[in-house]
C-alpha positions in Angstrom: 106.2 -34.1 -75.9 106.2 -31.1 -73.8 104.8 -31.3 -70.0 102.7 -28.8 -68.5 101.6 -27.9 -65.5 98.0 -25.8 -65.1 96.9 -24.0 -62.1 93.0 -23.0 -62.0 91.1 -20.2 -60.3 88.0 -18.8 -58.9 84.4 -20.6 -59.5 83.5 -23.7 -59.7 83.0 -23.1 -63.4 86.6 -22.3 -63.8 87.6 -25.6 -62.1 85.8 -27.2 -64.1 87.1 -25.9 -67.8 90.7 -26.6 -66.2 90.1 -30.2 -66.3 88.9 -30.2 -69.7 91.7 -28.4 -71.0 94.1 -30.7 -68.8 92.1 -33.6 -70.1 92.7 -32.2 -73.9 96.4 -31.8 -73.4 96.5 -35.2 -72.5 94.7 -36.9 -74.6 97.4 -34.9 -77.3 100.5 -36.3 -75.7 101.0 -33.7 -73.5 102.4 -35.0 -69.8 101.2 -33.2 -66.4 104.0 -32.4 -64.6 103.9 -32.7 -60.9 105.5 -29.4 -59.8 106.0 -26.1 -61.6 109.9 -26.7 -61.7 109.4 -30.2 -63.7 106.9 -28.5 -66.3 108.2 -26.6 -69.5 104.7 -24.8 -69.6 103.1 -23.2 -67.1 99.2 -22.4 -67.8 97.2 -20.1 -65.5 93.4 -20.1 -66.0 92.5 -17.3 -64.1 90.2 -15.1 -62.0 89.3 -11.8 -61.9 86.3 -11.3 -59.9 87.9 -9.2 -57.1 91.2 -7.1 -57.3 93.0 -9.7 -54.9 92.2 -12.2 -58.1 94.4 -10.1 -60.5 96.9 -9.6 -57.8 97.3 -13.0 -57.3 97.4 -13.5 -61.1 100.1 -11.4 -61.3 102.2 -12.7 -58.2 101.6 -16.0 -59.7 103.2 -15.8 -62.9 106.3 -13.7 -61.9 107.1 -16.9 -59.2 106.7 -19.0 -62.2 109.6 -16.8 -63.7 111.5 -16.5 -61.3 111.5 -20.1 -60.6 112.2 -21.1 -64.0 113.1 -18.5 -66.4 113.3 -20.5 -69.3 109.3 -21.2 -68.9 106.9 -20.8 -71.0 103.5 -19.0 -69.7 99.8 -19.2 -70.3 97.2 -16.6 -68.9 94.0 -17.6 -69.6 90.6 -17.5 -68.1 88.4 -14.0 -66.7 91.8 -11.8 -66.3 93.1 -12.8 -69.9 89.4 -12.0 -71.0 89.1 -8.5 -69.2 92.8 -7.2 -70.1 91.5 -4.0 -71.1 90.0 -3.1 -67.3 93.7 -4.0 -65.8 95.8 -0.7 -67.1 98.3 -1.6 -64.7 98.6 -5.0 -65.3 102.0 -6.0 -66.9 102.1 -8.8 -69.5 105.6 -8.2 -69.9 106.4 -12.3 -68.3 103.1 -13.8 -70.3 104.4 -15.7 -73.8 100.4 -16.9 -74.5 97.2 -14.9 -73.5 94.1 -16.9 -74.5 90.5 -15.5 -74.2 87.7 -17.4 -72.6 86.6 -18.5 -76.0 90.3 -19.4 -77.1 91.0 -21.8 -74.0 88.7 -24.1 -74.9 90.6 -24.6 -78.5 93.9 -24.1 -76.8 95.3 -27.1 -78.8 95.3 -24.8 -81.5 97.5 -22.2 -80.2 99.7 -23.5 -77.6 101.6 -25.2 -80.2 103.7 -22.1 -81.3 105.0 -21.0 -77.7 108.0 -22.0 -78.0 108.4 -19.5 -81.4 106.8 -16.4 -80.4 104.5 -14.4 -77.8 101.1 -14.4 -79.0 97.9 -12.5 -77.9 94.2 -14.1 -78.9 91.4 -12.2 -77.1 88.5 -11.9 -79.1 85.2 -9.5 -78.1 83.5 -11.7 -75.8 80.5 -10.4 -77.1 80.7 -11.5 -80.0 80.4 -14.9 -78.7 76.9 -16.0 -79.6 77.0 -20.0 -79.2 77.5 -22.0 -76.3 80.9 -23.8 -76.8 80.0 -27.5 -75.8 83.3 -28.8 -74.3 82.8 -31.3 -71.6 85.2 -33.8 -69.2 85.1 -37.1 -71.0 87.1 -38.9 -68.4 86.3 -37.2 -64.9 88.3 -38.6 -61.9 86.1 -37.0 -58.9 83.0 -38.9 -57.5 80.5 -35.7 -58.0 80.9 -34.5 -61.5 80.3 -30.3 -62.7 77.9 -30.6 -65.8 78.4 -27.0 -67.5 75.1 -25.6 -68.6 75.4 -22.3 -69.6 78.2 -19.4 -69.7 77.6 -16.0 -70.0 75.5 -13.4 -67.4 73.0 -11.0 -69.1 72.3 -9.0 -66.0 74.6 -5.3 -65.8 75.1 -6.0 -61.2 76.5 -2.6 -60.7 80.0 -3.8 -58.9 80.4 -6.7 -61.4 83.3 -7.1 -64.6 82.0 -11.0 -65.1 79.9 -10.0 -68.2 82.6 -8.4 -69.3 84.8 -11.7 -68.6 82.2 -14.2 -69.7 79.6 -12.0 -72.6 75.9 -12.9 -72.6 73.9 -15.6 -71.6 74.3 -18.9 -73.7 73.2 -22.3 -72.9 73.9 -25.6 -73.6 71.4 -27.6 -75.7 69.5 -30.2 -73.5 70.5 -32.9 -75.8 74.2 -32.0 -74.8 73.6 -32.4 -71.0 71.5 -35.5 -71.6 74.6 -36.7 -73.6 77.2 -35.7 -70.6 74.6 -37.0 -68.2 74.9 -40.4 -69.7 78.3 -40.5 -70.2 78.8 -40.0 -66.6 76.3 -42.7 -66.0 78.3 -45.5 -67.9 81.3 -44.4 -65.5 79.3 -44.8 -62.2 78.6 -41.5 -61.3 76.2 -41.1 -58.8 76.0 -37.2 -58.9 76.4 -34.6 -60.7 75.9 -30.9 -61.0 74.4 -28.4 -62.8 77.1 -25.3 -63.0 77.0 -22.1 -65.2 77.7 -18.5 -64.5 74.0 -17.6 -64.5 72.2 -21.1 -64.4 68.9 -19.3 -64.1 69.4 -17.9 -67.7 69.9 -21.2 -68.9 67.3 -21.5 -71.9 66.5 -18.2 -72.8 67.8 -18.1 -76.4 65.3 -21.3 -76.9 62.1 -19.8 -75.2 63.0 -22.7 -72.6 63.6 -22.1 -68.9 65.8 -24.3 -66.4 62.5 -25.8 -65.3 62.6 -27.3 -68.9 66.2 -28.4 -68.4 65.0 -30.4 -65.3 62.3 -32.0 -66.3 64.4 -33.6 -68.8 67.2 -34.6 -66.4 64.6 -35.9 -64.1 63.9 -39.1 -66.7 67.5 -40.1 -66.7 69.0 -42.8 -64.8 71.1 -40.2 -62.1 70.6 -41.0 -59.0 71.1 -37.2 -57.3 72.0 -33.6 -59.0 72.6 -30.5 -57.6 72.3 -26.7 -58.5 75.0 -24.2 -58.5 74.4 -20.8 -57.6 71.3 -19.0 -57.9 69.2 -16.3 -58.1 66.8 -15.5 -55.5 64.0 -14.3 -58.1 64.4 -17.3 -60.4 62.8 -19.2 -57.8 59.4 -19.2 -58.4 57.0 -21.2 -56.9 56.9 -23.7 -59.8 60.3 -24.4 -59.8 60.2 -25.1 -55.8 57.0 -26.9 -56.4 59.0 -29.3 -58.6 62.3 -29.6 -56.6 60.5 -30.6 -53.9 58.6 -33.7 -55.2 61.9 -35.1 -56.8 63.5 -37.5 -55.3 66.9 -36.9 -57.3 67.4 -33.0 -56.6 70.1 -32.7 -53.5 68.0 -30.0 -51.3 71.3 -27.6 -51.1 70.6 -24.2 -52.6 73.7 -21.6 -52.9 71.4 -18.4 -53.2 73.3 -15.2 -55.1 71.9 -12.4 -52.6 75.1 -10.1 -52.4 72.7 -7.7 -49.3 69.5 -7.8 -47.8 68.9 -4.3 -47.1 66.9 -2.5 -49.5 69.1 0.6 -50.9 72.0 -1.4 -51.1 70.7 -3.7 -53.2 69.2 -1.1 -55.5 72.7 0.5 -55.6 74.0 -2.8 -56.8 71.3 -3.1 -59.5 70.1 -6.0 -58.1 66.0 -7.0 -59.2 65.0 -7.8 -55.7 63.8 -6.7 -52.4 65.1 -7.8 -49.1 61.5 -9.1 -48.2 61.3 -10.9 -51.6 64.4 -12.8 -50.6 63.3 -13.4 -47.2 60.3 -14.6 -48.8 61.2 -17.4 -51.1 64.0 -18.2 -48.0 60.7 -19.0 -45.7 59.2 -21.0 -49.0 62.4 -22.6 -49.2 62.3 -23.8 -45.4 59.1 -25.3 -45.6 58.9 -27.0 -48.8 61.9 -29.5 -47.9 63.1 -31.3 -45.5 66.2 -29.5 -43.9 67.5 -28.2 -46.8 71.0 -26.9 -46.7 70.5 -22.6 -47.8 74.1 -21.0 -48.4 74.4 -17.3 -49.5 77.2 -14.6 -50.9 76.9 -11.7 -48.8 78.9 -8.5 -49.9 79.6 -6.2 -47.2 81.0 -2.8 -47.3 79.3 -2.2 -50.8 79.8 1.6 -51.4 77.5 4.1 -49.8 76.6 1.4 -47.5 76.2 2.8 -43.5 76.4 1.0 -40.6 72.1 1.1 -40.5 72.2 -0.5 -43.9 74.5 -2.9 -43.1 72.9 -3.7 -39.5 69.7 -4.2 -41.6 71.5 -6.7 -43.7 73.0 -8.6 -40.9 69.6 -8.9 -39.2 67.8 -9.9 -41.9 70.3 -13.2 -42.2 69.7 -14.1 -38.7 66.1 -13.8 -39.4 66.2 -16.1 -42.8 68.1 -19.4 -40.8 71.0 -19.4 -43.7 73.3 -22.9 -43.2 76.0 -20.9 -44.1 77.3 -17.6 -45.5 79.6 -16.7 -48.3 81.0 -13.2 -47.0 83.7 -11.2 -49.0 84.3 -7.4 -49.1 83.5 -5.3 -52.0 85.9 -4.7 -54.2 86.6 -2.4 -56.4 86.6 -2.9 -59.7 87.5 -0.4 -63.1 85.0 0.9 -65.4 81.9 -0.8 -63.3 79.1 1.4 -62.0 80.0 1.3 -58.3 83.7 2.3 -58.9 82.6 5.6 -59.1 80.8 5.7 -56.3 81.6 6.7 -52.6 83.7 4.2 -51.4 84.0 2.5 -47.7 87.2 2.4 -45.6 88.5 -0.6 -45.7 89.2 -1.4 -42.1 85.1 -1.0 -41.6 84.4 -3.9 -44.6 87.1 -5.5 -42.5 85.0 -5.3 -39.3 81.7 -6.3 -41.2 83.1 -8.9 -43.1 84.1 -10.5 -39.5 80.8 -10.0 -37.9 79.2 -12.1 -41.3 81.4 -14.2 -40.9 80.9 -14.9 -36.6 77.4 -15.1 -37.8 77.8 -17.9 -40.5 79.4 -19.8 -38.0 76.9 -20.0 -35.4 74.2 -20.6 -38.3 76.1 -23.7 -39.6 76.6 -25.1 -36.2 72.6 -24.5 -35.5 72.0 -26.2 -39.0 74.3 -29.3 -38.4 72.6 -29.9 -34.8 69.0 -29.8 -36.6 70.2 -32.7 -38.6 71.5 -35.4 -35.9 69.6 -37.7 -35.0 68.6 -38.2 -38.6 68.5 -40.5 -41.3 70.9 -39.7 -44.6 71.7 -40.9 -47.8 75.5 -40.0 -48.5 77.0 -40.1 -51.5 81.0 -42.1 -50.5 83.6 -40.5 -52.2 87.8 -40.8 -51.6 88.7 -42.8 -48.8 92.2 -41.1 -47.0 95.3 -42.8 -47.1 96.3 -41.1 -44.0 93.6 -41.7 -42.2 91.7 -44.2 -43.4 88.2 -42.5 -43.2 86.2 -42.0 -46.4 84.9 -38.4 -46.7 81.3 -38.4 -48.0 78.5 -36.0 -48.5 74.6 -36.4 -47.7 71.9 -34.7 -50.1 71.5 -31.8 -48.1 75.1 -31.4 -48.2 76.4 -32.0 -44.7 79.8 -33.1 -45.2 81.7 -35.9 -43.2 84.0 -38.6 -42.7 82.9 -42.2 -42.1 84.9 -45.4 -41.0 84.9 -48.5 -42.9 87.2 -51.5 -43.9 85.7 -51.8 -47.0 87.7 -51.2 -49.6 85.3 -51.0 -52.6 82.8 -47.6 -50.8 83.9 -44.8 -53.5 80.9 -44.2 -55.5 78.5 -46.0 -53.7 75.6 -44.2 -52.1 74.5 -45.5 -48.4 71.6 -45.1 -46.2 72.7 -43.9 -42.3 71.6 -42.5 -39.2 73.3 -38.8 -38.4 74.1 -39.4 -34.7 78.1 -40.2 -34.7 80.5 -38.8 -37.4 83.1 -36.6 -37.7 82.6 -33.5 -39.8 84.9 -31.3 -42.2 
């Protein structure tokens, strides 16, 4: 059989359909190859949320050539998906360009590289069900449980609906089957990824409230949220997160600005104070809770009083940590079109974030000592000899122990001496 080697990019969503196609391969005799040079197919699932992502896509498979000329390569993934936005892209080194939808049946056309170049990319759009693919054997300690795909909001910067189609959702009898498997495998945590988790239900008049209600009658210890919405938080939904005692209190919040125009300018459904609002909500409803953001800066038409209003307003909400990239352009969205920002200033802001994020996760991590934790033990280092583990409220660090037997296990301590990421 042939060997392969497969390189995954972006979100935590993409991650996470890598392993399942690695896991298919295997499972059809495929072997992994440890390096690109020892692999006779190279497959890239990509990226293409920024133009550094198709840049990088690009740079990657012309090493792959030059490397090895005589291998064969996959694109897959969002830049596969959005061809048609990339006019200067060249596919000219590519033998197999699969879809989204087409990567998760890969099996069925990766057999023929070796005959032909081949191009299967349908409409994304045309993608009405939820394609219910999951990682059967999953070798990390915290296991991604994909819940929905798709985004059905038009963010005036963004090509991901483009890459990804509309909203659609995995049944909850699906999860509550993954949920279980992972179980029987001593799992301890898992969680709940999408590209817009907060649209999960809305083809079955359900929301994710529904969805966690349900996960909270299983036998999982702890689950997590991926990213979301700062208007999908109602107080309901808080209400209920709070009084569980599986739900890790670590919320990755999809702001993008906290200045008013900007925001409107991005087509986002939200005010600065709304966000700022549900933040405060957030603080005092649970215990410490760990509240990372994405911050865009340098957003186009965005002056340094917008951006200072931004920047104020996240030393005002207490974040843990900030998520801070540049805008970047990208073809045939709204705010392509629009007046664009140098690039040295979205340099400058994005350093300031940044500083910023720093001091706030320090600040967090200090709140926390002193405390008592449950941590989750994952991989213990070979090299070291430390066991890296997380605690609910996602504080992650590295504890000592001649046990052997730790990974998987979830352990009570007190916060005062450890070593941090």
């Amino acid at each position: 059989m042939k060997s392969f080697y497969l390189k995954s990019l972006g979100c935590k969503q993409n991650q996470l359909e890598g392993q399942i196609i690695e896991n298919e391969l295997l499972s059809l005799g495929y072997i992994k190859a440890k390096t690109l040079k020892e692999a006779d197919i190279y497959i890239l699932n990509s990226c293409s949320v920024t133009s550094h992502s198709d840049s990088q896509v690009n740079y990657l498979l012309k090493q792959a050539k030059r490397l090895k000329p005589e291998i064969k390569t996959v694109l897959t993934g969002c830049n596969a998906q959005t061809y048609k936005q990339h006019e200067n892209f060249d596919y000219s080194d590519i033998d197999l360009v699969l879809g989204n939808s087409e990567k998760m049946n890969i099996e069925k056309y990766i057999q023929n590289i070796f005959q032909e170049k081949s191009f299967y990319v349908k409409d994304i759009f045309e993608v009405k069900e939820f394609e219910n693919k999951f990682l059967k054997k999953p070798n990390t300690t915290r296991v991604s449980i994909k819940i929905q795909d798709g985004c059905n909001n038009r963010c005036s910067y963004c090509i991901i609906p483009y890459a990804r189609g509309n909203s659609r959702s995995n049944s909850i009898e699906n999860v509550l089957e993954q949920i279980r498997l992972v179980e029987k495998q001593n799992i301890k945590e898992i969680v709940l990824t999408g590209i817009h988790i907060g649209q999960w239900g809305l083809e079955f008049n359900k929301t994710l409230l529904d969805l966690l209600k349900e996960i909270e009658k299983t036998n999982i210890p702890r689950y997590r949220l991926g990213s979301l919405y700062i208007n999908e938080l109602d107080d309901e939904i808080i209400e209920f997160l709070s009084n569980s005692k599986k739900f890790c209190p670590h919320f990755h919040l999809s702001l993008q600005s906290l200045c008013d125009k900007t925001l409107n300018n991005m087509n986002r459904k939200y005010s600065a104070q709304e966000a700022l609002d549900v933040i405060e909500k957030l603080h005092k409803k649970f215990n410490l809770p760990y509240l990372g953001c994405d911050i865009i800066v340098g957003f186009p038409q965005e002056t340094e009083e917008d951006f200072q209003e931004t920047y104020q307003n996240l030393k005002k909400a207490k974040l843990s940590s900030i998520h801070c990239f540049p805008y970047s352009k990208r073809e045939k969205t709204p705010a392509f079109y629009m007046e664009q920002i140098k690039d040295e200033i979205k340099t400058k802001r994005t350093k300031k974030i940044l500083e910023l994020s720093e001091i706030l996760h320090k600040e967090f991590l200090e709140k926390n000592k002193n405390t008592t934790q449950e941590i989750l033990i994952e991989k213990k280092s070979a090299k070291t000899g430390l066991y890296s583990a997380v605690t609910k409220n996602y504080i992650k660090l590295y504890i000592k122990s001649e046990d052997e037997n730790l990974r998987h296990s979830l352990r009570t301590i007190e916060l005062n001496q450890f070593d941090l990421y």
